[in-house]
N, C-alpha and C positions, 0 to 999 in steps of 0.2 A: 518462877519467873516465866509470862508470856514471849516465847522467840517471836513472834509475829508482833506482838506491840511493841520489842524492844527494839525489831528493824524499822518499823517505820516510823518510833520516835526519832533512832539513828539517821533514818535518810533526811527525817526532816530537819534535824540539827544540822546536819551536812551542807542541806540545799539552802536552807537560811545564812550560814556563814558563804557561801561561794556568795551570793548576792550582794551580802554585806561589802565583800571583800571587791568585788567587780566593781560596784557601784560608788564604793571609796577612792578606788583606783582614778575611775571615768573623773570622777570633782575632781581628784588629786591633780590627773593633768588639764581638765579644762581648767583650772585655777591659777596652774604655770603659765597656760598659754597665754589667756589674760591677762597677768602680769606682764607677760614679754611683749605682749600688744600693748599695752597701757605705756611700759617703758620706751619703748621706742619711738613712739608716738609721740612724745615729745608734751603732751598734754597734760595740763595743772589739774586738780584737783576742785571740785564745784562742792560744797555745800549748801545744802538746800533748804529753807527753814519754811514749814506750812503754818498759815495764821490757824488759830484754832476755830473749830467749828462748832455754831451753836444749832442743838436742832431741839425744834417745836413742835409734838406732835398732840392731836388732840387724845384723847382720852375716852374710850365709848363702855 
């Protein structure tokens, strides 16, 4: 077994999960916040329907 490739597979699994984990965190509460913005606000709900689009292009 390489010690030098197994720490810096180890550090790299490490650094990837803090990230995961930080960055779940961060939505986690900007998602609450939002929520409690949204609720308080007092404001309905908008659905939005796009016509569909037709595109032409020519062909060279």
């Amino acid at each position: 077994m390489n010690t030098n490739r197994t720490t810096r597979f180890t550090g790299l699994l490490i650094a990837v999960m803090m990230t995961v984990a930080i960055n779940g965190a961060m939505l986690s509460k900007f998602n609450s916040v939002a929520q409690e913005a949204y609720a308080s606000n007092g404001q309905t709900a908008t659905v939005v329907t796009l016509e569909s689009v037709n595109i032409v292009a020519h062909r060279s």
